[in-house]
Legacy VTK file of the C-alpha trace (Angstrom):
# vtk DataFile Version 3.0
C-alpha trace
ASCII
DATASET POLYDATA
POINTS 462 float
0.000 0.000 0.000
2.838 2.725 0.694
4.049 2.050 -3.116
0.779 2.824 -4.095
0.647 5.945 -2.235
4.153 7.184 -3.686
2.854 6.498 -7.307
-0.403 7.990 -7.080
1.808 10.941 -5.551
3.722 10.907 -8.835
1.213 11.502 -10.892
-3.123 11.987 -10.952
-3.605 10.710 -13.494
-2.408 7.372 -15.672
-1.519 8.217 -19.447
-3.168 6.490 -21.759
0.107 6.087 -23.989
1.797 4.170 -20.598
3.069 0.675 -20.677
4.825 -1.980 -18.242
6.940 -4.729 -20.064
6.819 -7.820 -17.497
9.554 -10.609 -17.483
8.567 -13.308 -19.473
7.289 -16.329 -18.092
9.601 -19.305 -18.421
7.369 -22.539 -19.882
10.513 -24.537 -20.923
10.104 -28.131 -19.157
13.728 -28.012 -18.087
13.162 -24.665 -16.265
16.230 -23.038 -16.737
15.351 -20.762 -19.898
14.316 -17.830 -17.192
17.631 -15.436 -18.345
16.411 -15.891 -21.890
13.129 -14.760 -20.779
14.089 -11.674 -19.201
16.178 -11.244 -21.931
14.000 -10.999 -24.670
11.455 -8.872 -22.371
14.098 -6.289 -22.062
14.959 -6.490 -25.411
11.522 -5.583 -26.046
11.490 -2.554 -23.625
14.472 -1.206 -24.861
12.771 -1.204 -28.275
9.674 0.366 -27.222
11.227 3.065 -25.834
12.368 4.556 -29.401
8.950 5.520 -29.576
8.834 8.992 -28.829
4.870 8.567 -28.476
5.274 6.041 -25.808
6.135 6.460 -22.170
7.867 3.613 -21.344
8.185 1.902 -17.729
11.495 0.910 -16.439
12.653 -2.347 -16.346
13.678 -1.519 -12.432
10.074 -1.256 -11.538
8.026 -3.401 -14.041
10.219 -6.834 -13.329
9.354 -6.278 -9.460
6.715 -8.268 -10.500
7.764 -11.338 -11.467
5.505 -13.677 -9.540
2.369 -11.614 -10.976
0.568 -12.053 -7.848
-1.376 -9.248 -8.441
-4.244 -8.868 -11.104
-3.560 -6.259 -13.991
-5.482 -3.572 -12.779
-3.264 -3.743 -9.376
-0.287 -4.235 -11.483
-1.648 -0.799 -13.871
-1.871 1.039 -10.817
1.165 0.540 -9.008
2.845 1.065 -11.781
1.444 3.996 -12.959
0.732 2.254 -16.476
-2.599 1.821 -18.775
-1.103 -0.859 -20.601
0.972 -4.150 -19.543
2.844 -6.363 -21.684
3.265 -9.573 -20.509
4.665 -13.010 -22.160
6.109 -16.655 -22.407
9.099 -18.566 -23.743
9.083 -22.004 -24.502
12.950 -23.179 -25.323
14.204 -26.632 -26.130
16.943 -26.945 -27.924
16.809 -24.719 -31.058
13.562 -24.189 -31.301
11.614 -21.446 -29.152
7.714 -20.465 -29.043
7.528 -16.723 -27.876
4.181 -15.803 -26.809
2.953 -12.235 -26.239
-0.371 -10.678 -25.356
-0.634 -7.075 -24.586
-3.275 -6.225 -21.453
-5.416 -2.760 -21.182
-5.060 -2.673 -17.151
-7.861 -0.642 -16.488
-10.421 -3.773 -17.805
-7.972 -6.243 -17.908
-9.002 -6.731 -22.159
-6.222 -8.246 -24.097
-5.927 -5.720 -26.980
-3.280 -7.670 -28.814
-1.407 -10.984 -28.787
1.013 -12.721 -30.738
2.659 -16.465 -30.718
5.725 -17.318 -32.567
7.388 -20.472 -32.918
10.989 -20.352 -34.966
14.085 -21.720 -35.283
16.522 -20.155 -32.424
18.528 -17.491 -34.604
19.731 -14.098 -34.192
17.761 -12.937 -36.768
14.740 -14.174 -36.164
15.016 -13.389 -32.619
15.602 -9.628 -33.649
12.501 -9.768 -35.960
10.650 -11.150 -33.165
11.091 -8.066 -31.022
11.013 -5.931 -33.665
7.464 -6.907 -34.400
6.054 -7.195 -30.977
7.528 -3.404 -30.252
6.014 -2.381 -33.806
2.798 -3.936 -33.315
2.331 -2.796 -29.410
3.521 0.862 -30.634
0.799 1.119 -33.497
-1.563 -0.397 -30.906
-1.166 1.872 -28.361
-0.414 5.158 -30.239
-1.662 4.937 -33.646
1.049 6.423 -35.984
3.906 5.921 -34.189
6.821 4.869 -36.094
10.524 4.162 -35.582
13.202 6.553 -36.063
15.751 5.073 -38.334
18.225 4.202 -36.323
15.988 1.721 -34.195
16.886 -1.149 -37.165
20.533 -0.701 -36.627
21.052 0.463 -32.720
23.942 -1.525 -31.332
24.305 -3.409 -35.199
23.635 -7.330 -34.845
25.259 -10.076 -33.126
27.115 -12.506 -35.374
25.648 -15.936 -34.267
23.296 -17.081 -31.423
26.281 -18.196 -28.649
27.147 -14.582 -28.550
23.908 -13.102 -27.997
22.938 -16.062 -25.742
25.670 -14.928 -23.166
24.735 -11.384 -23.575
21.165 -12.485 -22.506
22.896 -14.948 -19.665
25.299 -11.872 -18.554
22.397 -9.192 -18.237
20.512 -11.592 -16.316
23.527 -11.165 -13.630
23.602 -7.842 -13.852
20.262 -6.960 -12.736
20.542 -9.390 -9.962
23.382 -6.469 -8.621
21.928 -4.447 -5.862
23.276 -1.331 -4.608
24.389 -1.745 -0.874
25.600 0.640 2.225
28.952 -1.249 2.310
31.632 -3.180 0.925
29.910 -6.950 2.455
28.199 -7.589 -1.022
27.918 -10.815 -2.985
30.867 -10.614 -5.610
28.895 -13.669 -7.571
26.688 -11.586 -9.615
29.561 -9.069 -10.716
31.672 -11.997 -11.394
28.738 -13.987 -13.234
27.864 -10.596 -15.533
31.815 -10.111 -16.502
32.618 -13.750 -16.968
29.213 -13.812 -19.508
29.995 -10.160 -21.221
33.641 -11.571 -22.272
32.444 -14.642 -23.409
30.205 -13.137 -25.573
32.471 -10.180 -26.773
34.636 -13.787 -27.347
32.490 -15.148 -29.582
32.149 -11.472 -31.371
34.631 -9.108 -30.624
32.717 -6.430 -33.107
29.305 -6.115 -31.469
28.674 -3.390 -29.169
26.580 -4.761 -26.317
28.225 -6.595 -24.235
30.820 -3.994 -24.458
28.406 -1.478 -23.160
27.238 -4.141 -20.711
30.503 -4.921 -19.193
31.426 -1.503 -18.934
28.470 -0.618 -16.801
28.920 -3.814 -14.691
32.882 -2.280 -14.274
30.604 0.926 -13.018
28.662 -0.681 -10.653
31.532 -2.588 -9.077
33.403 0.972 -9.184
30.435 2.299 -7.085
31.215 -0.109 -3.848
34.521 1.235 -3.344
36.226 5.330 -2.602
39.703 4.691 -3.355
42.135 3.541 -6.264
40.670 0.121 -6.737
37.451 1.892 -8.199
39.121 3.922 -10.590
40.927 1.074 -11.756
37.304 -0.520 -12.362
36.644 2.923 -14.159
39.496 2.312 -16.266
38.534 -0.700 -17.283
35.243 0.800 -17.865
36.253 3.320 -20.541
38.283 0.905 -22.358
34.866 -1.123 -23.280
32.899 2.144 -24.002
35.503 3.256 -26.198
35.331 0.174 -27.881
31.880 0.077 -28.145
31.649 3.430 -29.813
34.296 2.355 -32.079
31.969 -0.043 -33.487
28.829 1.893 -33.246
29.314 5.365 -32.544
25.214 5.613 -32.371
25.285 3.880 -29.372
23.300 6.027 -26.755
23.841 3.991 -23.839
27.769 3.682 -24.696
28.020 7.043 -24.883
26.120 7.857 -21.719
27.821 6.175 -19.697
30.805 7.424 -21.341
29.592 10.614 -19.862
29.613 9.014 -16.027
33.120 7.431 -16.473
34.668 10.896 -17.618
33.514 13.006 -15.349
34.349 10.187 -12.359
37.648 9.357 -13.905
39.447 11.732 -15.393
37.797 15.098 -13.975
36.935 15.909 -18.184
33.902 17.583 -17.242
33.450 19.262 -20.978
33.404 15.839 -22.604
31.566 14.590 -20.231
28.561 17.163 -21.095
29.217 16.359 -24.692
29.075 12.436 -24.151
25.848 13.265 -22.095
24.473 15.618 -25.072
25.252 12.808 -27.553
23.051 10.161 -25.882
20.193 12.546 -25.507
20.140 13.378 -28.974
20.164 9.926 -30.259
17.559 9.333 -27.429
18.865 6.652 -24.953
20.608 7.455 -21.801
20.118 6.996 -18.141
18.254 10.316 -16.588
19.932 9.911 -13.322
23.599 9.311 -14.085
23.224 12.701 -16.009
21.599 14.380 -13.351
24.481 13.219 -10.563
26.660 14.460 -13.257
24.519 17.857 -12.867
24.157 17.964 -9.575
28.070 17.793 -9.079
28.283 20.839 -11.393
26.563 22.411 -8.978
23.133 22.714 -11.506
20.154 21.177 -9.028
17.096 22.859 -10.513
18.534 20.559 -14.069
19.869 17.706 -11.649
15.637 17.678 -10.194
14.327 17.739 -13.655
16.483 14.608 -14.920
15.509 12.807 -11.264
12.151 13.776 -11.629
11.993 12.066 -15.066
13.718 8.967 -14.418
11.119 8.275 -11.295
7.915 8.579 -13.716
9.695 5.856 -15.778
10.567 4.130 -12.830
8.457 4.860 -10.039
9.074 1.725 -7.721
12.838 2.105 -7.999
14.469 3.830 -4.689
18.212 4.929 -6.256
16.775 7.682 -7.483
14.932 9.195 -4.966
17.616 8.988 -2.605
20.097 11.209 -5.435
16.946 13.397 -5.555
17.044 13.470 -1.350
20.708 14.641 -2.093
20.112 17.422 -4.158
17.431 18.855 -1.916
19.893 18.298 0.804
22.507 20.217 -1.181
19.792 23.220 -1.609
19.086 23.317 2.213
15.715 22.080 1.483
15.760 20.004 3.845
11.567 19.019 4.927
11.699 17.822 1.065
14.832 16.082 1.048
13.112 14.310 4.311
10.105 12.988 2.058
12.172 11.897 -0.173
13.967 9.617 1.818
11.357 8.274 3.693
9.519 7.296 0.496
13.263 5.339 -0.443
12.211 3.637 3.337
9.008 2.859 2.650
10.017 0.992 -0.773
13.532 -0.722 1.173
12.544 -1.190 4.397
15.646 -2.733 4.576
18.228 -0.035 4.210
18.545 0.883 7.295
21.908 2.687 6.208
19.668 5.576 5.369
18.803 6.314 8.720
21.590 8.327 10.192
21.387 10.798 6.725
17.541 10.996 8.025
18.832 12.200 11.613
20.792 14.398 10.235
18.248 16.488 8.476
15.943 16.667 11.007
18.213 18.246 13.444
18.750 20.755 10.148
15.529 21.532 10.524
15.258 22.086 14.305
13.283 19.210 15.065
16.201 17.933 17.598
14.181 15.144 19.175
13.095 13.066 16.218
16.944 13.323 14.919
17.705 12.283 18.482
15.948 9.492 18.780
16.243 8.299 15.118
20.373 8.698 15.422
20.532 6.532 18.715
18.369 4.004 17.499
20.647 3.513 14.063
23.996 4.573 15.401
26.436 1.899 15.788
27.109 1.271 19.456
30.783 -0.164 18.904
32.500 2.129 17.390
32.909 6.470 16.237
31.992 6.284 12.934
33.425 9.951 11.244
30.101 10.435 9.325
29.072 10.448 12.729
30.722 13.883 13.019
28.053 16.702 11.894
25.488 14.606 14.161
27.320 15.153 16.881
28.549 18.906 16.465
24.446 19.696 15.769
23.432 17.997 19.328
25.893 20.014 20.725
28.570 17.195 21.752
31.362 18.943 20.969
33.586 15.845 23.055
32.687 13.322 20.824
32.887 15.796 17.505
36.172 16.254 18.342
37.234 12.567 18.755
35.548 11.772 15.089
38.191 14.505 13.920
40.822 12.615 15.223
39.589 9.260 14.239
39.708 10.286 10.927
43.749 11.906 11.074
44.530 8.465 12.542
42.328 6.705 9.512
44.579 6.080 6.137
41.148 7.336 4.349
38.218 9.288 5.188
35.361 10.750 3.376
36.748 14.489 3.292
32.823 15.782 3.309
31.823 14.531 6.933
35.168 15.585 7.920
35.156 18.873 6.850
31.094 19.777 7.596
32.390 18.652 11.330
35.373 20.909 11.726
33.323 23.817 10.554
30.380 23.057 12.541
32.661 23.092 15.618
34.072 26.302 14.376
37.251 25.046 13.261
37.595 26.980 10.012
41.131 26.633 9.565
41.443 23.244 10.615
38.293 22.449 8.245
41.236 24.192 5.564
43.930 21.741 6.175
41.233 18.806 5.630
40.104 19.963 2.335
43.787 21.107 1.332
44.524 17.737 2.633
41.975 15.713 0.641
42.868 17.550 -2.861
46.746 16.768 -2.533
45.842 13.356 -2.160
43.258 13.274 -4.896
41.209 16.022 -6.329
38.472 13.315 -7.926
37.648 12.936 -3.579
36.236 16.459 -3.615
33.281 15.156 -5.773
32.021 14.211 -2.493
32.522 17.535 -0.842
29.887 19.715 -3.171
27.119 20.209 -0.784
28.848 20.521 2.172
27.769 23.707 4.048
30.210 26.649 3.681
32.407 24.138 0.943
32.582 27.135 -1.811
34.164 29.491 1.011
36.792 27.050 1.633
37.633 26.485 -1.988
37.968 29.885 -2.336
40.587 30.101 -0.481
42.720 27.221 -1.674
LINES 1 463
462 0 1 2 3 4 5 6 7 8 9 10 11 12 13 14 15 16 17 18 19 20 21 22 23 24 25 26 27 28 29 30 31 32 33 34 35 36 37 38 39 40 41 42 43 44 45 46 47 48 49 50 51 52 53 54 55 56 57 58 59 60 61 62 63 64 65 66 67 68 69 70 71 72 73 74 75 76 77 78 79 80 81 82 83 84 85 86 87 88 89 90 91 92 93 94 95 96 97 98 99 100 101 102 103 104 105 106 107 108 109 110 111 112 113 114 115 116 117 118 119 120 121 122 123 124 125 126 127 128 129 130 131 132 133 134 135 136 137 138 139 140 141 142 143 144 145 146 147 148 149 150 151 152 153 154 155 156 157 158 159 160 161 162 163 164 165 166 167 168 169 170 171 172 173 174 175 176 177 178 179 180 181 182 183 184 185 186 187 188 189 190 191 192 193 194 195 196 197 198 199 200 201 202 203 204 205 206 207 208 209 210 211 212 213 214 215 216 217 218 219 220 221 222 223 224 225 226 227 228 229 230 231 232 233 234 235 236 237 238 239 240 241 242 243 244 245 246 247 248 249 250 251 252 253 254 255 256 257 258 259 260 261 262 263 264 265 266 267 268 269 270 271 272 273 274 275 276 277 278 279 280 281 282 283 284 285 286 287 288 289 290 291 292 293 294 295 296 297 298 299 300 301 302 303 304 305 306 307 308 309 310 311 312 313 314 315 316 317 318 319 320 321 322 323 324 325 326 327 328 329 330 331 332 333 334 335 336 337 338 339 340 341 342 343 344 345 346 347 348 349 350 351 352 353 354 355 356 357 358 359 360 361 362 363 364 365 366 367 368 369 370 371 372 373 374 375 376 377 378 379 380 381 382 383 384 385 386 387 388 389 390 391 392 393 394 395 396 397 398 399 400 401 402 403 404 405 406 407 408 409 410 411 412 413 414 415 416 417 418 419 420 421 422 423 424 425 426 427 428 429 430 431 432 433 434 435 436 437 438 439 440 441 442 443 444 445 446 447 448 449 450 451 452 453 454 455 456 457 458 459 460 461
């Protein structure tokens, strides 16, 4: 029921042009053809989305409901979407029987449906979703068409094993979650990599799993603040370079081209450029632009972009906890608030969000609710440093102080909590030496220092 709420929060009212892709349903008798059926559904949503006339549902959201417990006008609702499109694959052997009707969710009336049984090939595969994307498009929103580079986007696999282990790999790659810390299983990043270079193996000259592994290399990047990500973000850019070598009309390569240059190498020109490029050609992910934007400092842009990628993806929580950020980073702090308990109410689980969610209330005066949340979520064993600007707002200078000097002992800190303590106690010039401190080691770590308070002062006078 709270997802529910958030969506109908999102928007009044459900457009009519709206549709949900669902995972397919796996009918093979072995029971092991469930990667291939995700696969193929993706495929299909990717498609669909190069109609402009469509708004599209994220595959974040939409494959949270893979056990289709719920009836389609439940499923229409929480997802914000008139139309679902749901589906089977049968697989044995070479042969496969794709099956896919296409639900009104309002009535539950199946407004379209096709089967197709064919011989397991790239091609016909490619036809397959090419039709079902065509036919859904025309159904939905007559006249919509596909822009020309649709047929060509990414070029085609040369033979089935390749695309096979693309399909395998991506299936590992959505099982990667993000987490609070570095205890996360390694088996799905290792699963998604090992797949990707098998399949750039079998075809060195097809784009995808470039892009894929890449992005995987991002993720992986994303767990850790120190040189073992960057060398993941080097590895990154190698594959995206690659992949735009072979088609420089990949959107997604080039987006995410975008992330890796501004993370990596500090290029934040051809970054924006990478960025543009995958907007024009009409594929890119809305939030890793708008971190981008937000880390330039441009948060009205930064809420636009995070306000777009949650009415494709409404159920997802990443970005409404970047949105929470940039509220933060404008002082507005009752929104950044809702934000984040919204992200609670669809993770109950990440309780890592807790101690953020103390320290805006005591921003906003309410000093007993970020009391009682902080000592409830706190770790008891030890001083964490992010700890720090908790502890200088409730007054405890004592133990504000002793987070300072945890972190001068530590080999690495997170310059941000560092410095927002030191000023908070006062400590300009000390606050000075930590920032001075943080850029001589690496100037990429003051990425993380953009929103703290009184940060463009200090900088100043660097």
């Amino acid at each position: 029921e709270n997802t529910n709420q958030i969506v109908d929060e999102l928007r009044a009212v459900m457009p009519g042009n709206s549709i949900a892709v669902l995972p397919f349903v796996d009918m093979s008798e072995s029971q092991d053809q469930q990667y291939f059926g995700d696969g193929i559904a993706e495929e299909i949503l990717t498609k669909l989305t190069e109609f402009p006339e469509l708004v599209v549902m994220a595959r974040t959201s939409s494959f949270l409901f893979r056990d289709r417990q719920q009836d389609v006008a439940t499923l229409g609702r929480r997802l914000n979407s008139a139309h679902v499109l749901e589906g089977s694959i049968r697989r044995s052997g070479n042969p496969v029987r794709i099956t896919a009707p296409l639900i009104e969710t309002r009535g539950g009336t199946h407004v379209w449906s096709r089967s197709f049984d064919r011989e397991l090939t790239v091609e016909n595969l490619l036809g397959i979703q090419m039709e079902v994307a065509a036919s859904v498009a025309e159904t939905i929103a007559s006249g919509a068409s596909l822009t020309n580079r649709s047929h060509k986007a990414g070029g085609n696999a040369a033979n089935t094993e390749a695309y096979d282990l693309y399909l395998e790999g991506m299936y590992y790659f959505h099982q990667i979650r993000p987490v609070a810390s570095t205890d996360f299983d390694i088996e799905f990043f290792e699963s998604a990599i090992e797949r990707f270079e098998a399949s750039i193996d079998k075809d060195p000259n097809w784009a995808p799993p470039h892009v894929a592994i890449a992005r995987t290399m991002q993720f992986r990047a994303g767990i850790f603040d120190n040189n073992e990500a960057y060398d993941w973000f080097r590895l990154s850019k190698g594959h995206l370079l690659e992949a735009i070598r072979i088609d420089p009309d990949h959107a997604l390569a080039n987006s995410a081209l975008g992330y890796v240059l501004f993370r990596l190498d500090f290029d934040f020109p051809a970054a924006e450029a990478a960025f543009a490029r995958a907007r024009t050609l009409g594929d890119y992910v809305p939030w890793s632009y708008a971190l981008f934007l937000t880390k330039m400092g441009r948060y009205d842009e930064a809420i636009e972009e995070y306000r777009l990628a949650i009415e494709h993806d409404p159920l997802s929580a990443g970005p409404r906890q970047q949105l929470a950020g940039v509220y933060r980073c404008l002082g507005r702090y009752t929104d950044s608030i809702d934000e984040l308990e919204k992200v609670l109410r669809l993770a109950p689980g990440r309780d890592d969000l807790y101690i953020p969610l103390a320290y805006l209330y005591l921003k906003t005066g309410d000093i007993e609710t970020g009391r009682e949340i902080f000592e409830q979520f706190k770790d008891p064993e030890i001083e964490l440093i992010r700890y720090g600007p908790i502890y200088a707002l409730l007054g405890d200078a004592d133990k504000a102080y002793k987070v300072l000097e945890q972190a001068e002992a530590a080999d690495t800190w997170w310059p941000d909590y560092v410095v927002l303590t030191a000023q908070m106690l006062g400590e300009e010039e000390r606050a000075l030496d930590y920032l001075e401190a943080a850029a001589s080691d690496d100037p990429r770590r003051l990425l993380h220092m953009q929103c703290s308070n009184g940060f463009a002062a200090l900088a100043n006078q660097t």
